[in-house]
N, C-alpha and C positions, 0 to 999 in steps of 0.2 A: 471531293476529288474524283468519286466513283462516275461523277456523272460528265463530268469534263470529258470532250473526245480523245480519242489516242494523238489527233493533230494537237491539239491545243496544250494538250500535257509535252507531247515535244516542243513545244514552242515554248514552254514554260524550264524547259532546260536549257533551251537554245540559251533562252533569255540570262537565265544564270551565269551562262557561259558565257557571255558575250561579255555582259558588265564588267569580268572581271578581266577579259582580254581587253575589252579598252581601257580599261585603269591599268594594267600593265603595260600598254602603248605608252599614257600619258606620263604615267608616274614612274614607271621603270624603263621608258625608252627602247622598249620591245618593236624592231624595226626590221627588217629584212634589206630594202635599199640603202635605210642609214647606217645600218650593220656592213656593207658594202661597201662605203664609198667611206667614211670611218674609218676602216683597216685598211683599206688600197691608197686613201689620201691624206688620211690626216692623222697617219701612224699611231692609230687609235684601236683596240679590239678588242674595248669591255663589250660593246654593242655584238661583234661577234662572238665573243664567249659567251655571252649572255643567251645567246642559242644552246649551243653545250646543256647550261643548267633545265631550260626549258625540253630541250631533248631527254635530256636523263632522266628529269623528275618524271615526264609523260609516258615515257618509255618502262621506267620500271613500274610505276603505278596500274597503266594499261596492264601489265603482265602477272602483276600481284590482283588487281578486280578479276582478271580472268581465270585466276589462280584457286579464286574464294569464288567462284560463279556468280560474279556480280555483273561480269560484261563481256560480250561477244566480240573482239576485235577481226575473227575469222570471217563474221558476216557483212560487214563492212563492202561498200561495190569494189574498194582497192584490191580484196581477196577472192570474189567472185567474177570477177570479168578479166579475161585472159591478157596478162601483159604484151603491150607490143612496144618493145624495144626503140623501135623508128619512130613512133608517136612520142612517146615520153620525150626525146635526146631533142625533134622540131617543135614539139608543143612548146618544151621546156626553152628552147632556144629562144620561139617567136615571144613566149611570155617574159623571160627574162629582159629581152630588147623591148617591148615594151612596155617594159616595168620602169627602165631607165627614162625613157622619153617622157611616158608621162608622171618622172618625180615620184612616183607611189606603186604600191601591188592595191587591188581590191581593197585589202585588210585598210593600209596605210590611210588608205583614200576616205574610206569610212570612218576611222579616228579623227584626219583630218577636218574630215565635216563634221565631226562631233567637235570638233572646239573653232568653230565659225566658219572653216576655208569655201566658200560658196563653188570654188573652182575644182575643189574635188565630187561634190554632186555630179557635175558630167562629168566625170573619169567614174564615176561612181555607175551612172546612166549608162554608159555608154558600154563599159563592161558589159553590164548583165544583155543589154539589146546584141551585141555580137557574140557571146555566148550562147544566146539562144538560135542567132542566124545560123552559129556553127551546126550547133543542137539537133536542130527540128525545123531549120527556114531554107535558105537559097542555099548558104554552105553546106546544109545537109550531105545531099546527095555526092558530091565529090568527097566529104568528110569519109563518109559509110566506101567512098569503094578504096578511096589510099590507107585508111588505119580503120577498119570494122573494129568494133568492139564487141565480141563474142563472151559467151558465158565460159568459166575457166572450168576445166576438167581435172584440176588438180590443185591445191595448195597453191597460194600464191605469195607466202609470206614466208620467210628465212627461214625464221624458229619452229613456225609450225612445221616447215618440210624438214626442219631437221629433225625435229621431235617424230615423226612420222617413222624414219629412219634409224632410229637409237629408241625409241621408246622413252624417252623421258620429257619431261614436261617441257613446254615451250620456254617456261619462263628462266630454265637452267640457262638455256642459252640468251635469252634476250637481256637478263640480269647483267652477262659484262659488258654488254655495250651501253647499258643507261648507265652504270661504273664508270664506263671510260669516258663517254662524255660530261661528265660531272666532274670527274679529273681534269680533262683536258679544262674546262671552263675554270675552275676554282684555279688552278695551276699557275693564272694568270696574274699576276699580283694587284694591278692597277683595278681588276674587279673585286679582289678579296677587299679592298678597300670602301668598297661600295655594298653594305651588306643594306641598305633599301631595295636598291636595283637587284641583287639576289634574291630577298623576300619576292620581290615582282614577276621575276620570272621561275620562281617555284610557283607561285600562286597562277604563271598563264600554264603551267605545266600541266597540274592539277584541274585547269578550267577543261583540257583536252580530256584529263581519265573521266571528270565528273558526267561531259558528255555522252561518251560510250556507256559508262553505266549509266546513267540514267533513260538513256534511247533503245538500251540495251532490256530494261526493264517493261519500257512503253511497249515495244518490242513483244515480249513477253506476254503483257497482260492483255496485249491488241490481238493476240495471235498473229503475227506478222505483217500488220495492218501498215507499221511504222516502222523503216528499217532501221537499222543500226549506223548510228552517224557519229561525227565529227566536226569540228569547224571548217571549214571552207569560204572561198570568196570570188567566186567565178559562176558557175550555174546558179549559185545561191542566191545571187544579185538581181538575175534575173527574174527566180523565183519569188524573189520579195517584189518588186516592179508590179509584175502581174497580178500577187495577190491586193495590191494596195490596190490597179486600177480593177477588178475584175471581178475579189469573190470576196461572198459573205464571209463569217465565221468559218463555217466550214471550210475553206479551203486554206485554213493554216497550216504552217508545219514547220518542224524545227528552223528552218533557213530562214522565215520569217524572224520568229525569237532570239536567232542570235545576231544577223543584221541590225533588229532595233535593241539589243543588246549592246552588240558595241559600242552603238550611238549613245546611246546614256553613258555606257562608262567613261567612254571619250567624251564626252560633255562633262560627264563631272568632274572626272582629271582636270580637265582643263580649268576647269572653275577653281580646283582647289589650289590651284600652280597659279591663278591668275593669267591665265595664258588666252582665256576664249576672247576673241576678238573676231567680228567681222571682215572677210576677205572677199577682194574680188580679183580676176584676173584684167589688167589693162593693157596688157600686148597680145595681139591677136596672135600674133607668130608664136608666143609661147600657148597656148588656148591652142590653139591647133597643131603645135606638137604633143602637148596632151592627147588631145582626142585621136592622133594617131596613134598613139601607144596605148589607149587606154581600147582601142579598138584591134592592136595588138595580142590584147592580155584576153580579151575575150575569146578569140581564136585561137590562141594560145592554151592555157585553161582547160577548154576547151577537148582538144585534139589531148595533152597530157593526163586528163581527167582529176585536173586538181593545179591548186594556184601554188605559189610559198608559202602560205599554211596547210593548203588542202594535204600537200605533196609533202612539201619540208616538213613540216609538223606535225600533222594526223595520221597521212598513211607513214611518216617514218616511224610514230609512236605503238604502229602496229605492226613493225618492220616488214612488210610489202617490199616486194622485190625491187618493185616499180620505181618506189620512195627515194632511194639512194642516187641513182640515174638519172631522174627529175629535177632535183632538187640541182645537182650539180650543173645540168645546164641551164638551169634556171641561175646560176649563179654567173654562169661563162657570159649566156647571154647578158644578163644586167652590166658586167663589168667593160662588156663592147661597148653599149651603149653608153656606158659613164665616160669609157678613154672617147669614144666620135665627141660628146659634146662638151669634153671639157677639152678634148683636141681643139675643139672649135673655138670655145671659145677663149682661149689664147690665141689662136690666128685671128681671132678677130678684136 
């Protein structure tokens, strides 16, 4: 293991982590849009409680590994780069809407294509390519002068600036909100009923603490070679793209391992549901509301510095000021999207 680089040993967690988030897509229906659209249309909210449990379990876990110095949630870029308020609430907007459009977030899209969907690959592509425009291409430059992202001078996360302020451990306070979402989800009766789907999204919970500890270690023993991560689906996409056309070995790194992480678990879900079947898209009009949206989510992404994992799940599991804000319009946006096109299609 000693001789393995600090990238590839991240890659090697990613990977971890990923397998078990796509098995928890397949097999426990861990969804962000179908958790949406779910409880707005089909008076259904195991799928959204089911966030709840995934929030709680990552939530207290992250605060308990940081508790026992097993992992850095503070070093995280959601805690060192200065919140901008207006980024998050348009990022979150423009990624929610097109998260709707194109039927999936990043996360979704990569599951998808792990049990055959051919038509999630470009919502897949298409992601990481304007993520990177936003990044470091043409988008750049207008990106940097309306929401710069600057290094933060202080605490960027709940608990810790509470803990900052009272002297007590961060985890005092982070503990009753992994509590209350874990209440709020279990509360629910039609998911107490469902305890696979529970075991599922304990187990994506846990895929989140596994990552900070163990990147948090790489970390460590790289001397900061390898920073301190999370799941994500937005930059990371595009980081995988690049490295597949562009670099040897050495240029792995956790975003790699958990991208072809997913894919395997989302493959094997699928396999073990019987569900992988080859797909292609045969309407171009829907094929190009994908790639609108999917070129949405990039820019989006992007400008909030985290997708509905990035955001919703990872920086919330390290409560990041940021996380709560994000997420919520990432939720507003997606439900625009869902009432325009299913507005629509009743008028049509």
């Amino acid at each position: 293991m000693w001789e393995l680089s600090p990238g590839v040993l991240a890659a090697l967690v990613g990977l971890g982590g990923g397998i078990v988030l796509g098995l928890a897509a397949r097999l426990g229906e861990f969804c962000t849009l179908g958790a949406l659209e779910a409880a707005t249309y089909g008076n259904d909210q195991r799928r959204l409680r089911l966030w709840g449990v995934v929030l709680g379990v990552a939530i207290l876990g992250t605060f308990i590994a940081e508790a026992l110095g097993l992992s850095a949630p503070s070093q995280t870029f959601y805690h060192t780069i200065a919140w901008n308020p207006v980024a998050s609430v348009v990022g979150g907007l423009v990624f929610g809407y097109g998260m709707a459009l194109a039927g999936n977030c990043g996360f979704g899209a990569l599951v998808r294509f792990g049990g055959g969907d051919l038509r999630s690959l470009v919502i897949v592509v298409v992601i990481g390519i304007f993520a990177f425009v936003t990044m470091s291409g043409l988008l750049a430059p207008l990106r940097t002068a309306l929401f710069p992202q600057i290094p933060a001078e202080g605490t960027q996360g709940i608990a810790h600036w509470l803990s900052e302020r009272t002297g007590l451990p961060p985890l005092t306070f982070a503990a009753p909100v992994g509590a209350a979402a874990l209440f709020w989800a279990l509360s629910y009766a039609p998911l107490r009923r469902r305890p696979k789907q529970i075991g599922w999204g304990i187990a994506a919970g846990l895929a989140v603490v596994w990552c900070f500890a163990g990147t948090t270690w790489v970390s460590d023993v790289s001397f900061g070679e390898v920073g301190v991560e999370g799941p994500s689906f937005t930059a990371p996409l595009g980081r995988t793209i690049i490295f597949f056309m562009t670099s040897t070995a050495g240029g792995i790194t956790f975003s790699v391992g958990m991208v072809a992480g997913v894919l395997a678990g989302a493959f094997a879900g699928s396999t073990i549901r019987g569900l992988f079947r080859w797909e292609a898209c045969e309407d171009p009009r829907e094929l190009g509301r994908q790639v609108s949206g999917a070129a949405l989510m990039g820019v989006g992404g992007s400008l909030a510095l985290g997708c509905s994992v990035g955001q919703g799940v990872t920086a919330m599991s390290t409560l990041a000021v940021s996380a709560p804000v994000t997420l919520a319009a990432i939720a507003v946006g997606g439900l625009v999207g869902l009432r325009q096109l299913i507005g629509g299609f009743h008028h049509g």
